[in-house]
C-alpha positions in Angstrom: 15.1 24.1 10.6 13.8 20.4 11.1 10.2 21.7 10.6 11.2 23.3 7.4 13.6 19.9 5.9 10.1 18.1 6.7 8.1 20.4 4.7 10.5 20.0 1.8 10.3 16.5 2.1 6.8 16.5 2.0 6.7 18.6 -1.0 9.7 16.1 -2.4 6.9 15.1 -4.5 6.1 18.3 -6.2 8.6 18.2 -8.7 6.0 15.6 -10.3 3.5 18.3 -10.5 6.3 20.8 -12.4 6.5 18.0 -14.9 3.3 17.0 -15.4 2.7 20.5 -15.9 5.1 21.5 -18.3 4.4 18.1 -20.0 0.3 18.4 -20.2 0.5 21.8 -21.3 2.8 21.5 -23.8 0.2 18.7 -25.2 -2.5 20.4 -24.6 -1.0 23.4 -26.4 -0.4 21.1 -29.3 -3.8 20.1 -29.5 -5.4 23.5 -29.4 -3.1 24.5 -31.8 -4.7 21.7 -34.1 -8.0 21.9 -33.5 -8.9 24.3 -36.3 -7.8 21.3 -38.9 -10.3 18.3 -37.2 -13.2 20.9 -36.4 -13.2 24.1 -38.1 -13.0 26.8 -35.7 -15.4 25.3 -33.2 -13.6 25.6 -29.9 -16.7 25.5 -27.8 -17.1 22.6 -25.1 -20.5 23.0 -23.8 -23.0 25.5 -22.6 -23.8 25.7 -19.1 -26.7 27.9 -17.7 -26.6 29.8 -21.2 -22.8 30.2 -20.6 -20.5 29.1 -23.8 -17.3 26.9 -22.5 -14.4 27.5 -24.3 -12.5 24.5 -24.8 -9.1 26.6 -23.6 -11.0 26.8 -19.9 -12.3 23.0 -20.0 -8.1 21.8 -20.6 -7.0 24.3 -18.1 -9.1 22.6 -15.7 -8.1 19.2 -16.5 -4.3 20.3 -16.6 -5.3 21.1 -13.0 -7.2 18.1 -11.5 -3.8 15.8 -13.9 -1.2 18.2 -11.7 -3.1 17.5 -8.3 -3.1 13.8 -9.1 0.3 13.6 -9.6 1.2 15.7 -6.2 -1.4 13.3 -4.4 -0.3 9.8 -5.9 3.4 10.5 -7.3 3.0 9.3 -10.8 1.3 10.9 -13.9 -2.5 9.6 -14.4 -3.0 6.5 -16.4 -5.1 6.2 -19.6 -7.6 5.2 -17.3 -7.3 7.8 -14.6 -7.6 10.7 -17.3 -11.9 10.3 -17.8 -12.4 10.6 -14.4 -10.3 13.6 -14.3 -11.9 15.2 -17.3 -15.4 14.5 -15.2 -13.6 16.4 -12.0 -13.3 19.4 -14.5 -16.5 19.0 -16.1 -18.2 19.6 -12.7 -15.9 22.1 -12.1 -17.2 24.2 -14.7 -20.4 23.4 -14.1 -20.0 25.0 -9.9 -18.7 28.1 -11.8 -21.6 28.7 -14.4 -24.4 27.1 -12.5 -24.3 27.1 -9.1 -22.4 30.1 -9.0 -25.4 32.0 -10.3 -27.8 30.7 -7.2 -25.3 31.5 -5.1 -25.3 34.9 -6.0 -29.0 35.2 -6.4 -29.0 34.4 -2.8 -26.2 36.3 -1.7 -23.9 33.7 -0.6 -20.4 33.8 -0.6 -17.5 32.5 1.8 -15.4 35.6 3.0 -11.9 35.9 3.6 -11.9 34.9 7.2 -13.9 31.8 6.9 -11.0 30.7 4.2 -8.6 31.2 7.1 -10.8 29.1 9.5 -10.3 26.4 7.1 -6.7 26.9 6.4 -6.2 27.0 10.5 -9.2 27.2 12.7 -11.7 25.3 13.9 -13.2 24.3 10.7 -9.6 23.4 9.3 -9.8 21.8 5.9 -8.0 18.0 5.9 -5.9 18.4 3.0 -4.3 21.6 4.7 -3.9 19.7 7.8 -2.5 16.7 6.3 0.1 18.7 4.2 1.6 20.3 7.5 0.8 17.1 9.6 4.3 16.9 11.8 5.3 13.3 11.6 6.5 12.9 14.8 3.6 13.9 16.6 0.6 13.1 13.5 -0.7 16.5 14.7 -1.3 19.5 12.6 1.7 21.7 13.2 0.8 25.1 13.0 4.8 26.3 13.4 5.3 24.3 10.4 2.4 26.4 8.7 3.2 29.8 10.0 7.3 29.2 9.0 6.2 28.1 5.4 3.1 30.8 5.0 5.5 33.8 6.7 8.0 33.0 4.0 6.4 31.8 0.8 7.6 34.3 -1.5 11.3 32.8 -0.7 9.5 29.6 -1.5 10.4 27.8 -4.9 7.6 28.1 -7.3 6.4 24.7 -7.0 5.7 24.9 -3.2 4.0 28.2 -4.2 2.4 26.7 -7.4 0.7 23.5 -5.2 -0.2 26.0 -2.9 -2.2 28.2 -4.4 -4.2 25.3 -5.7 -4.8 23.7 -2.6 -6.2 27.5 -1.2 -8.0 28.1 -4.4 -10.4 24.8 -4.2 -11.4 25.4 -0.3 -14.1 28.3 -1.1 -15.9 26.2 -4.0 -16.6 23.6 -1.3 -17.6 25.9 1.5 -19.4 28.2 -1.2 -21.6 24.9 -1.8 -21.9 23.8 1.8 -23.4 27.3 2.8 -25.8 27.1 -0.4 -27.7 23.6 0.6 -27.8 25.1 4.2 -29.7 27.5 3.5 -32.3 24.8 2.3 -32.0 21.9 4.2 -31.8 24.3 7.4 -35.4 25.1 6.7 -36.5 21.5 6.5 -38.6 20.8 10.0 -39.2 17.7 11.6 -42.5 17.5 13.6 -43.2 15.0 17.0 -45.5 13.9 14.8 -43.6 12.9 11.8 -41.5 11.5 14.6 -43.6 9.7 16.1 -44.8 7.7 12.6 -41.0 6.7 11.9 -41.6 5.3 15.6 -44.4 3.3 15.3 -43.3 2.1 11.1 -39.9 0.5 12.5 -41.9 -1.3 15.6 -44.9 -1.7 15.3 -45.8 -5.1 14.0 -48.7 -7.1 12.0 -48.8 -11.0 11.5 -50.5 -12.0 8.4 -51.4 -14.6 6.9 -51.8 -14.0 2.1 -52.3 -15.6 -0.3 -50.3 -15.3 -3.3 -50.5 -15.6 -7.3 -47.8 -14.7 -9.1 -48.6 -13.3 -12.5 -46.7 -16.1 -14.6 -50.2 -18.2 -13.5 -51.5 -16.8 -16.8 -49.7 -17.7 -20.1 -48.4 -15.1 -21.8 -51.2 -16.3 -25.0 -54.1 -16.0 -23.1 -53.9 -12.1 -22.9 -54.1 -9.9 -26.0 -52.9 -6.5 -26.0 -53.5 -3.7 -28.7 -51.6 -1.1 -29.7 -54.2 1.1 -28.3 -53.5 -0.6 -25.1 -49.7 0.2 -25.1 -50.7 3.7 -26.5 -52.6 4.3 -23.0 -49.8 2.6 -20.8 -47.6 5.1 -22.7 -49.2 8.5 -21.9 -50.0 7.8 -18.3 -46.5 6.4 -17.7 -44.5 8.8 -20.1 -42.3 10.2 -16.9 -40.7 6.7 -16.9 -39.7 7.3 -20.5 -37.4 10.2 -20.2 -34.0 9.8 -22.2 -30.6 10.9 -22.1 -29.0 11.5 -25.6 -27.7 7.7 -26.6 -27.1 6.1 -29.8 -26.4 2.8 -30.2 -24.0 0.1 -32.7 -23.9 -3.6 -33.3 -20.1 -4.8 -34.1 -17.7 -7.6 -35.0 -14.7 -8.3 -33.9 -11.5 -10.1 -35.2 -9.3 -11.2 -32.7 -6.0 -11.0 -32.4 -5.5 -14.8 -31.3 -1.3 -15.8 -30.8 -0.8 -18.3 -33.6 0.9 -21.6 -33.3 3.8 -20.4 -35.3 4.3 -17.2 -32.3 4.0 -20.0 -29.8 6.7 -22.3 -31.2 8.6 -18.8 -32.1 8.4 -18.2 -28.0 9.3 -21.6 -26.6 12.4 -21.9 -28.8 13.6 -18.4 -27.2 12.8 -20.3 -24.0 14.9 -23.1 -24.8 17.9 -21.0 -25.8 17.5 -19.0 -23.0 17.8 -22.0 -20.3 21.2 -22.7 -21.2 21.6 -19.3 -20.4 19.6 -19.6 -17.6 21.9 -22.6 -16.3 24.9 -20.8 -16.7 23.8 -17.6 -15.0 25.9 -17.3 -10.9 23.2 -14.6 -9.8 19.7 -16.8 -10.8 17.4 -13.7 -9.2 19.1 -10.9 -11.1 19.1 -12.6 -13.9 15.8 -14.1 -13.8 14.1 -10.3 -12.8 15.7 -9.1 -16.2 14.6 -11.6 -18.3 11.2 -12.5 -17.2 7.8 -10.9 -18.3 5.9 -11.8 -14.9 6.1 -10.2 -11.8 6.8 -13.3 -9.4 10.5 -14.2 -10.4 12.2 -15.5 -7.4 11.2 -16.9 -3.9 11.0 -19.9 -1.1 9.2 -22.9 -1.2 8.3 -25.6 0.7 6.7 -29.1 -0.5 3.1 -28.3 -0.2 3.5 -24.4 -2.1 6.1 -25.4 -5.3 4.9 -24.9 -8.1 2.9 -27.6 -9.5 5.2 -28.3 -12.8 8.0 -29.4 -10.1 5.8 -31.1 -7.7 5.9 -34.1 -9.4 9.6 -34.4 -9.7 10.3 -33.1 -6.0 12.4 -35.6 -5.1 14.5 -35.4 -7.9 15.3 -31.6 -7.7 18.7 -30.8 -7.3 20.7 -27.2 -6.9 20.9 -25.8 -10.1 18.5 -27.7 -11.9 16.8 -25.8 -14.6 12.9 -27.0 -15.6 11.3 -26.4 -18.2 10.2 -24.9 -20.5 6.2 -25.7 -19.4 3.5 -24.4 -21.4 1.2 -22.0 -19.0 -2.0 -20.1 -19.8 -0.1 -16.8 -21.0 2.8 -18.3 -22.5 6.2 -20.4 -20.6 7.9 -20.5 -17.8 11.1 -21.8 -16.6 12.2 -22.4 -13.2 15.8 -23.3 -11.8 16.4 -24.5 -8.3 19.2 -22.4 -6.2 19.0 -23.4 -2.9 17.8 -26.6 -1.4 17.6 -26.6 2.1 16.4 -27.2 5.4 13.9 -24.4 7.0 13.7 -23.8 10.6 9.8 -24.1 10.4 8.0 -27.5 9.7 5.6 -27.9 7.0 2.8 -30.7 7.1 -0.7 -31.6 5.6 -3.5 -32.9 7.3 -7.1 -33.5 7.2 -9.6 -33.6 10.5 -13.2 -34.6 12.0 -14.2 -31.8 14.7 -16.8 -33.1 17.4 -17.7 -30.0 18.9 -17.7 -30.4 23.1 -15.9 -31.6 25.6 -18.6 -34.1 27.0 -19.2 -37.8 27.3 -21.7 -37.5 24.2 -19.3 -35.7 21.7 -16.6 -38.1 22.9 -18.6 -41.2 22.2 -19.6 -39.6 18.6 -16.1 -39.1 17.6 -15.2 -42.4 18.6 -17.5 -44.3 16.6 -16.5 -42.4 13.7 -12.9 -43.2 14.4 -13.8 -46.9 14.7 -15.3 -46.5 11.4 -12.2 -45.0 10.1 -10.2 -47.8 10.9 -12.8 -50.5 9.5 -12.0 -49.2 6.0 -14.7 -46.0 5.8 -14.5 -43.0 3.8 -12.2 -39.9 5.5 -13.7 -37.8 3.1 -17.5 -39.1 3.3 -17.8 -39.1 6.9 -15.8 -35.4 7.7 -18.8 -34.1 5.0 -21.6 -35.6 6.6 -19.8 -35.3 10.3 -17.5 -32.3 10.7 -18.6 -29.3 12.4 -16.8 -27.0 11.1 -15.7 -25.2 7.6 -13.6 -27.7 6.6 -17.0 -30.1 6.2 -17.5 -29.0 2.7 -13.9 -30.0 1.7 -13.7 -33.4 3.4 -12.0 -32.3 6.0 -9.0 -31.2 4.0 -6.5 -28.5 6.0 -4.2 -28.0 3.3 -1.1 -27.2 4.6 0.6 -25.2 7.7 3.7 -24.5 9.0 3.9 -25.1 12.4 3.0 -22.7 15.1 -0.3 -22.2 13.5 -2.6 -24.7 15.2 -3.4 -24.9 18.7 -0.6 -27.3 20.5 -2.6 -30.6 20.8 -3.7 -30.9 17.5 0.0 -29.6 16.0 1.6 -32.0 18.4 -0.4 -34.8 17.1 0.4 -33.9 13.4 3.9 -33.0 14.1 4.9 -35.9 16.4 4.0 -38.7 13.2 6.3 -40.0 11.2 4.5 -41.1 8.2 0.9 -40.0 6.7 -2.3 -42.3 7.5 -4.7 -42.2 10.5 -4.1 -41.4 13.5 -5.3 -44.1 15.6 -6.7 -42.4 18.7 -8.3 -38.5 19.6 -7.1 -35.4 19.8 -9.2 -33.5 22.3 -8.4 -29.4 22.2 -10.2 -26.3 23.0 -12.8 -26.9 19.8 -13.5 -30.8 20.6 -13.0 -33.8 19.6 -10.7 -34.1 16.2 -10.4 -37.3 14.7 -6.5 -36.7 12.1 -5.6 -37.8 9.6 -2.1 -37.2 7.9 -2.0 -36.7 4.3 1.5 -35.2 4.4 4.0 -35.6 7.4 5.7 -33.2 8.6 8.8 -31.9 6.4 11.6 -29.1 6.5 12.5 -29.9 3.4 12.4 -25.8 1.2 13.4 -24.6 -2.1 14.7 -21.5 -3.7 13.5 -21.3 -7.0 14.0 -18.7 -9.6 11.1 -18.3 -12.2 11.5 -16.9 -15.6 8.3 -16.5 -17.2 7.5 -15.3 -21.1 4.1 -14.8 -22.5 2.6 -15.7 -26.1 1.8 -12.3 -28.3 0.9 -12.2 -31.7 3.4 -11.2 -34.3 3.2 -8.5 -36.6 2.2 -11.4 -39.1 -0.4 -12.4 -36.7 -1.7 -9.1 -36.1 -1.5 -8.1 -39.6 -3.8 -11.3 -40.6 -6.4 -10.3 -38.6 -6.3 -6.7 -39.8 -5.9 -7.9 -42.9 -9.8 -9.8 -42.0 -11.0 -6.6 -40.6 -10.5 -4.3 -43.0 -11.8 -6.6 -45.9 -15.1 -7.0 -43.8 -14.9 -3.1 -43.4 -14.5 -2.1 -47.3 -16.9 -4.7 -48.3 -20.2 -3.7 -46.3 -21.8 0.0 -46.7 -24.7 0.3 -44.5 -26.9 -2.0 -41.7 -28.2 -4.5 -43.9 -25.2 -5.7 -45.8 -23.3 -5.4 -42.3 -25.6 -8.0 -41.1 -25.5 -9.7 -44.0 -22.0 -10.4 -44.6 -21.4 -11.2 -41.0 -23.8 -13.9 -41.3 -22.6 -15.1 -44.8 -18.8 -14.9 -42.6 -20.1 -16.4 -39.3 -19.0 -13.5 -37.4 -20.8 -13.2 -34.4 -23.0 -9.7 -34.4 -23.2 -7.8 -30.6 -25.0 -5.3 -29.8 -24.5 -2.2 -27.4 -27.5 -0.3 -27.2 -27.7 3.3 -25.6 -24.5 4.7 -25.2 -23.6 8.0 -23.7 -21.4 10.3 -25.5 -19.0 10.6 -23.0 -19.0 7.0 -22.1 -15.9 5.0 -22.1 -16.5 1.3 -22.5 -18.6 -0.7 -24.1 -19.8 -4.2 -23.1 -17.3 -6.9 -23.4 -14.9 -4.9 -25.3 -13.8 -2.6 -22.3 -12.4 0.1 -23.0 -13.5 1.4 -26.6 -13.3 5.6 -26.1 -12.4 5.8 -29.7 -15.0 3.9 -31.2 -17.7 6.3 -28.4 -16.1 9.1 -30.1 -16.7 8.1 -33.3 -20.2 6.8 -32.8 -20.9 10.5 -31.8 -18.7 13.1 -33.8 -18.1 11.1 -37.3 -21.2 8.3 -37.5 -25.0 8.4 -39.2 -27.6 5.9 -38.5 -26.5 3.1 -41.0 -22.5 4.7 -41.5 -19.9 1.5 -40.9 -16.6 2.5 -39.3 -13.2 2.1 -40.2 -11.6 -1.1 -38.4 -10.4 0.2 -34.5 -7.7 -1.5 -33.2 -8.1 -2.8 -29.2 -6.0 -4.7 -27.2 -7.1 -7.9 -28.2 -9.4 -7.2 -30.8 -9.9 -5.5 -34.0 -13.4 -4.2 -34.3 -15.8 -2.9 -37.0 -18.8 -1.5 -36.1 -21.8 0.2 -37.5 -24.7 2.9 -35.6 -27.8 1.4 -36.0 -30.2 3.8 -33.7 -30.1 7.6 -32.1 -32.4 8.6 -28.9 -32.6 12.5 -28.6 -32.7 14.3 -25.1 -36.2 13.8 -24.2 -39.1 11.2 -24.2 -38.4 8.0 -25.8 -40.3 7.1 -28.5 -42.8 4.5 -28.3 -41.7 2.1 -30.8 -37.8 2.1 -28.9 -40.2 1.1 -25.9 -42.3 -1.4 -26.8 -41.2 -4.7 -25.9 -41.0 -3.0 -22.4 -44.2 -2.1 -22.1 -45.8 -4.4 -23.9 -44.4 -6.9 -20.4 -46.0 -4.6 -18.1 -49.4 -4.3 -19.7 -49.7 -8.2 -20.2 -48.9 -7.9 -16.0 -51.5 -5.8 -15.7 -54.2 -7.6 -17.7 -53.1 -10.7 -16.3 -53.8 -9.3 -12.7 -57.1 -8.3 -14.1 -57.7 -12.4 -15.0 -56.4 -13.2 -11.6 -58.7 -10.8 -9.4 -61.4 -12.3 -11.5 -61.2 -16.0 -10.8 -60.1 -15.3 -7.3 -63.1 -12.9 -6.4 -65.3 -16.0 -7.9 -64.3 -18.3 -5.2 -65.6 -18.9 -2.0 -64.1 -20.1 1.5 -61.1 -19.3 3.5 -57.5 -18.3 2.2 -56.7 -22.1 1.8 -60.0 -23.1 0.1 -59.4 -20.0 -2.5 -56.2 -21.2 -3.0 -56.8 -25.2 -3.2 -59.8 -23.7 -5.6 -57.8 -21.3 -7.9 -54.7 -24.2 -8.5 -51.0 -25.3 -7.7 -49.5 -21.2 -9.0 -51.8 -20.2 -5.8 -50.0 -20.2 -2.8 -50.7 -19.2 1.1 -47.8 -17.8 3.0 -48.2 -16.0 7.0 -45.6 -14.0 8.5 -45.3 -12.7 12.0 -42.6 -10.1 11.8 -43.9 -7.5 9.2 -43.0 -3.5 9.9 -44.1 -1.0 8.3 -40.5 0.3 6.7 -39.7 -3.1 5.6 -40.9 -2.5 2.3 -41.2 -6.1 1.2 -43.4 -9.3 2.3 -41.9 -12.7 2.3 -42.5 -14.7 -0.6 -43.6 -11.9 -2.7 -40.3 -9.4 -2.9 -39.9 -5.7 -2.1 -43.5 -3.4 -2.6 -44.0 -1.3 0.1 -47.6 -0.5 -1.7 -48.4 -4.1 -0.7 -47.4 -3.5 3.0 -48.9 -0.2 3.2 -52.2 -1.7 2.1 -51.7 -4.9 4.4 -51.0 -2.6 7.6 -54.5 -0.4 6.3 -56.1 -3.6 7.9 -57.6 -4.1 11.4 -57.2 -7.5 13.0 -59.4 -10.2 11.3 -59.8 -8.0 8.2 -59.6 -9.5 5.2 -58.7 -7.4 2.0 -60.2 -7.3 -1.9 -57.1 -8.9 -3.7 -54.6 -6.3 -4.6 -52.4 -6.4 -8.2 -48.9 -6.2 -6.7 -45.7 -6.0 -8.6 -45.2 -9.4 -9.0 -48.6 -11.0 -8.5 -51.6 -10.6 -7.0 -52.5 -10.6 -3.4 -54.9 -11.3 -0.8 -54.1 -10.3 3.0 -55.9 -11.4 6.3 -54.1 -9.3 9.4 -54.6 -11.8 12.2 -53.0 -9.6 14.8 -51.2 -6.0 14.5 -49.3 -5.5 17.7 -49.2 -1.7 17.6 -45.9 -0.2 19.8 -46.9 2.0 23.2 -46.1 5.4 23.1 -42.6 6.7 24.4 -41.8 9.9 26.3 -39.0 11.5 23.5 -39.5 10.8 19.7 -36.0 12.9 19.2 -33.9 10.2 18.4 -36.6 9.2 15.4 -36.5 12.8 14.3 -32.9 12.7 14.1 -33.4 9.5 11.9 -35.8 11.5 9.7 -33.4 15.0 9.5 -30.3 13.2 8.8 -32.1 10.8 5.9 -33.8 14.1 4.6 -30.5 16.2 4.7 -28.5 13.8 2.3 -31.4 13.2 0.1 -32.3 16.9 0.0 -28.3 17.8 -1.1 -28.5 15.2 -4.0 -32.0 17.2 -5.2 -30.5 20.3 -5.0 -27.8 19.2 -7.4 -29.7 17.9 -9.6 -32.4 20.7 -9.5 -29.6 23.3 -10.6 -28.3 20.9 -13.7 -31.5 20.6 -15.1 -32.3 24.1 -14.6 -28.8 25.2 -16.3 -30.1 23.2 -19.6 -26.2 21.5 -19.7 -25.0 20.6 -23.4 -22.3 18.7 -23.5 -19.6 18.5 -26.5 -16.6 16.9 -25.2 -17.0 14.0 -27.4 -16.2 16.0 -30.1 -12.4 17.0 -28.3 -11.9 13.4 -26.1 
């Protein structure tokens, strides 16, 4: 019976899931019941692997992954939440039409007993074994499972409800398991291959290069053609490849408090202290009324806050502050308690000496000598202090006691005023030379905070709209957009490529509604209607569409047009260098100040990068194709241009068993190979995606 009570317990929690339920489908109902009004009869979501999605299966899925949220976290997904849910179902849908299909081609499929293996064998799935965990021993309890499994059609429909949900998502995830095993399973390391992945992580080559970067060359002294970018273009064109994007420039009117809502706010404040004054239960009454989250708590001298710092000595039971003008808005704060604490506070600063010897001793001593001749705390625990503190002249802050090690607490403790202390304090760190900036108090505070922020008014907010939509009516298409921002001195920000199912955009956050305008409602050129954000209204307009496929040349230029002036700039380079003479130095003294010569005595093979010159693993590939003394032809880099003398390649000796390399190899191949086979099915199911159009 005790097993059972702590099952219900654990399902406690499931009466979320009943209401998110009935909630999320009665929305969703409502929604499908309008769709027919925003788009026609056009209920599809998406094709996947030739497969139509029905817009019906796509919310059933999401009413799913929102019900298993609220079961796992015990409150309904936020605003935020939801898009990553909506994803979860996406993919969902996109194992059932895709992967499926290559799981059937293959004939793979996860049978009834392997489910039960998960449910209670060997292979047990977590989430089954953290739902009928026994608390008292943290151990799966299978008598817990067996009573509630025996008996589940006596169960209440929630239990049976969560239940069948938690059974129905084992097989997709064993389904996909089995499918990449099939694959990576066939992948074979050889003693070989082992043996290179021995010999790239230890053997090692010191070099000695010299180095050009390609800024050497002004960007004026290379000319490059359109014919030039055409050519970079077609023999590059793979890098090219484009999501569907579109993009918008926008302006925004914010929605700024006014000095009319702040005077509005403080003279609430000030009514409310005399309230606040009056008030026998300051924390209760100070929880209701304040819009922060900090509204009652203990002080001492060194934490209060810093409005009542000033006027500590003055503070008195019952004493009401304020109102003070903070970043969001005001704050008052009312003293209930004054008293003393059981734990001493101080504040100190300190000199560390690391050592316990004659040397150290003698160091700290003549600082502390210089101390007392008038010198600089501060200056000399900078120049001086070994230790963190260095970099904040020597500043503690303050503790309570009990925190520092005895000797040093003792000597902070034990004064009675703040200044030097006039001799030093040896502990198990060194030599510290004190100083007191606080001494030691018991003196603490209860303080009750009341704090109300600044928001615009509806006059406020109406103003701004009011800016907005004038903006909005008055410009039709790109050019006027620009045009009148400029003639308004609104400030014009772009946000280029944008996904249809993105969420955010730049600065502005979240902006899903202007995403989903941008895709379903907007033309190249089309202005929208003014959005209202938290802080901001915003008008925007589309200025530029990239279809699913190869980028167009023109939306690339700039880009290329960088990495052909690298490349003919490299071209310059190898030319003057291959016309000097002489020794890395003398090429380098010869060629000018950009041309520098570097040596390194620590390069591997699978470092993939070369001091001084950044990560290119071509570059160390082609420095370790050296033997010793060899010298190469000056190699265009990323970055620069290069020239590489191996002085000494320290090759490793051969070792008995390679295995643990080949296990480097299969375990770096098995996660890479997954992620391919992923992505090899979504590209091969030709995925459209229309939930923009619904979300």
């Amino acid at each position: 019976m005790a097993l059972i009570n702590t099952l219900r317990n654990k399902m406690g929690k499931v009466v979320v899931f009943l209401i998110s339920f009935a909630i999320v489908a009665f929305i969703l109902a409502d929604f499908a019941s309008n769709q027919s009004g925003l788009f026609g009869n056009d209920n599809q979501i998406g094709e996947i692997a030739g497969e139509n999605v029905d817009l019906k299966e796509f919310q059933s899925l999401v009413q799913q992954r929102e019900a298993e949220y609220s079961i796992q976290y015990n409150r309904q997904p936020s605003d935020r939440d939801r898009p990553l849910l909506r994803n979860q179902a996406w993919q969902l849908l996109i194992n059932k039409y895709a992967f499926q299909k290559q799981y059937d081609e293959v004939g793979s499929e996860v049978t009834s007993d392997e489910v039960w293996d998960m449910i209670q064998g060997k292979n047990q799935d977590p989430n089954v074994a953290n739902f009928f965990t026994n608390p008292e021993t943290g151990e799966f309890d299978r008598q817990l499972f067996l009573n509630f499994y025996q008996n589940i059609d006596q169960q209440p429909a929630m239990y049976q409800n969560y239940w069948a949900i938690l059974k129905q998502n084992l097989r997709p995830g064993r389904e996909r398991v089995k499918f990449e095993n099939l694959i990576i399973k066939t992948n074979y390391i050889t003693d070989a291959e082992a043996e290179m992945e021995y010999h790239a992580q230890n053997d090692v080559a010191e070099i000695k290069y010299l180095y050009v970067p390609y800024y050497a060359i002004s960007d004026s002294a290379v000319n490059v053609s359109d014919s030039d970018l055409q050519d970079y273009y077609n023999k590059n064109k793979e890098k090219y490849k484009s999501e569907h994007t579109r993009s918008l420039k926008y302006v925004t009117f914010p929605i700024v408090p006014s000095a009319e809502d702040s005077a509005f706010v403080k003279e609430d404040m000030l009514k409310l202290k005399e309230e606040f004054k009056a008030s026998k239960n300051d924390s209760l009454f100070a929880g209701t009324s304040t819009d922060g989250d900090t509204f009652f708590g203990s002080y001492h001298s060194g934490i209060l806050p810093q409005e009542l710092q000033a006027n500590e000595g003055n503070l008195t039971i019952g004493d009401v502050r304020g109102p003070y003008l903070t970043n969001d808005g005001y704050v008052l704060y009312k003293v209930s308690d004054v008293y003393q604490d059981t734990v001493s506070y101080a504040k100190a600063s300190h000199i560390l000496i690391k050592g316990d010897d004659d040397e150290a001793k003698q160091k700290a001593q003549d600082l502390l000598n210089e101390l007392k001749g008038g010198a600089n705390f501060a200056t000399l625990a900078r120049e001086n202090s070994e230790d963190g503190s260095a970099s904040r002249g020597g500043d503690l802050g303050w503790f309570e006691s009990g925190r520092m090690v005895p000797e040093f607490e003792e000597a902070v403790f034990s004064a009675n005023e703040a200044g030097l202390i006039n001799h030093l304090v040896k502990t198990k760190y060194g030599y510290h030379i004190i100083k007191v900036d606080e001494a030691k108090t018991n003196q603490a505070y209860k303080i009750a905070r009341i704090d109300r922020s600044v928001i615009a008014s509806d006059d406020t907010r109406n103003a701004a709209f009011s800016k907005a939509d004038i903006f909005a009516n008055e410009v039709s298409d790109l050019s006027s957009f620009d045009a009148s921002a400029e003639e308004k001195g609104l400030r014009v920000t772009p946000a280029n490529q944008l996904g249809p199912n993105d969420s955010r955009i730049g600065v502005l956050g979240e902006a899903r509604e202007i995403v989903q305008w941008l895709f379903r409602d907007a033309s190249k050129g089309d202005v929208s209607k003014v959005f209202e954000l938290d802080e901001d209204y915003v008008v925007a307009v589309m200025t530029a569409e990239t279809e699913e496929g190869y980028k167009d040349l023109a939306d690339v230029k700039t880009e290329i047009t960088a990495e052909v002036k690298k490349q003919k700039k490299g071209d310059q380079i190898i030319q003057k260098l291959s016309g000097l003479s002489g020794n890395l130095d003398e090429k380098a003294s010869s060629f000018g100040e950009d041309a520098n010569v570097y040596s390194t005595s620590n390069l591997k093979l699978s470092s993939n990068s070369i001091p001084n010159v950044g990560f290119d693993p071509v570059a160390v590939g082609k420095a370790f194709a050296l033997n010793n003394g060899e010298t190469s032809e000056p190699l265009k880099v990323e970055n620069g241009v290069l020239i590489v003398t191996m002085q000494n390649k320290t090759v490793a000796p051969e070792i008995a068993d390679y295995s643990s390399y080949k296990a480097q190899i299969e375990q770096r191949n098995q996660s890479r190979t997954a992620f391919n086979i992923g992505e090899a099915i979504k590209e091969d199911a030709d995925i459209e995606d229309y939930r923009y159009k619904f979300y």
